[in-house]
N, C-alpha and C positions, 0 to 999 in steps of 0.2 A: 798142754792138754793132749789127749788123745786123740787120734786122726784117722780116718777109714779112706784108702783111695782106691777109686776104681776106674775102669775105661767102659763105656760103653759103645756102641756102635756111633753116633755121633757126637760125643761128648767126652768130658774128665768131669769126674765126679769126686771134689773134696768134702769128707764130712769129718766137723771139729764137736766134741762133748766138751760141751762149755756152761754145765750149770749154773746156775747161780749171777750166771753175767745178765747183763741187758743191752737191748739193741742199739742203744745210744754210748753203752762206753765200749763198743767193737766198733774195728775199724780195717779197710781191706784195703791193699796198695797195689799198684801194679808198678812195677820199677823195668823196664826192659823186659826179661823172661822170666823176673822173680815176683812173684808173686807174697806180700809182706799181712799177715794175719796176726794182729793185735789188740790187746783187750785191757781195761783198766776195770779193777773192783776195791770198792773204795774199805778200806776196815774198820770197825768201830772200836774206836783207843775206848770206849768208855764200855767194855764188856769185859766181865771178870771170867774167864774161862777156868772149869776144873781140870778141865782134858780137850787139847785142842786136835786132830785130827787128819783135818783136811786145810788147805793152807789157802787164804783168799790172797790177793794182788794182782800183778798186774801178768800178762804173759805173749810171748812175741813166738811164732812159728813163721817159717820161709819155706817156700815150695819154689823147685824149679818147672817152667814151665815148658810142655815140648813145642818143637819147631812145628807142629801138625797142629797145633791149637790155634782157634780163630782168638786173639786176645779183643777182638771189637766185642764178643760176643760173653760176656760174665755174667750173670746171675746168681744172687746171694739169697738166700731164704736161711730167719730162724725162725724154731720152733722147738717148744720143750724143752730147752740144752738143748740143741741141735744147730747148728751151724751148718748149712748144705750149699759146696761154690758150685756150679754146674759151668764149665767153660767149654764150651762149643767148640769143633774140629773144625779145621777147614774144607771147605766140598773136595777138594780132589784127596782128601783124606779119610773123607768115608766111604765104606769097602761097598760095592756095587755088586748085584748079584749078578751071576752069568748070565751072557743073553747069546742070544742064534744066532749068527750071520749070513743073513742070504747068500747063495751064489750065484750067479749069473752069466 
């Protein structure tokens, strides 16, 4: 399936288009820095198709994760087809904005 990533200022934001699936046959792994996104959709042997299309089964994606990524911190939300991983940076990774330094 298709995948949108992006970085935000404290985050990585994976989004997977996975219609048609359900939240009980996805499944999200964390192996060391790879992150494993898998999905099982069952098909119906008892459907006569005249033109078939779009293909259902099952399907595996792998993400490498960076060394700046907090992996304690993953959160998973679906919705609509939507698949959205939010994996949280670690503090010394998110960008601080300039500050003053007294002198003295």
């Amino acid at each position: 399936p298709a995948a949108n990533i992006s970085e935000q200022n404290d985050a990585y934001l994976i989004e997977m288009a996975i219609p048609g699936y359900r939240r009980e046959n996805v499944s999200i792994e964390l192996d060391n820095k790879q992150l494993h996104i898998k999905g099982k959709r069952e098909e119906g042997d008892d459907e006569a198709y005249t033109r078939r299309e779009f293909g259902l089964g099952d399907f595996s994606r792998s993400f490498l994760i960076p060394g700046t990524a907090n992996t304690e911190k993953i959160e998973a939300k679906f919705s609509d087809g939507i698949l959205s991983v939010r994996i949280a940076k670690k503090d010394e990774a998110i960008p601080r904005p300039p500050r003053q330094i007294d002198i003295k």
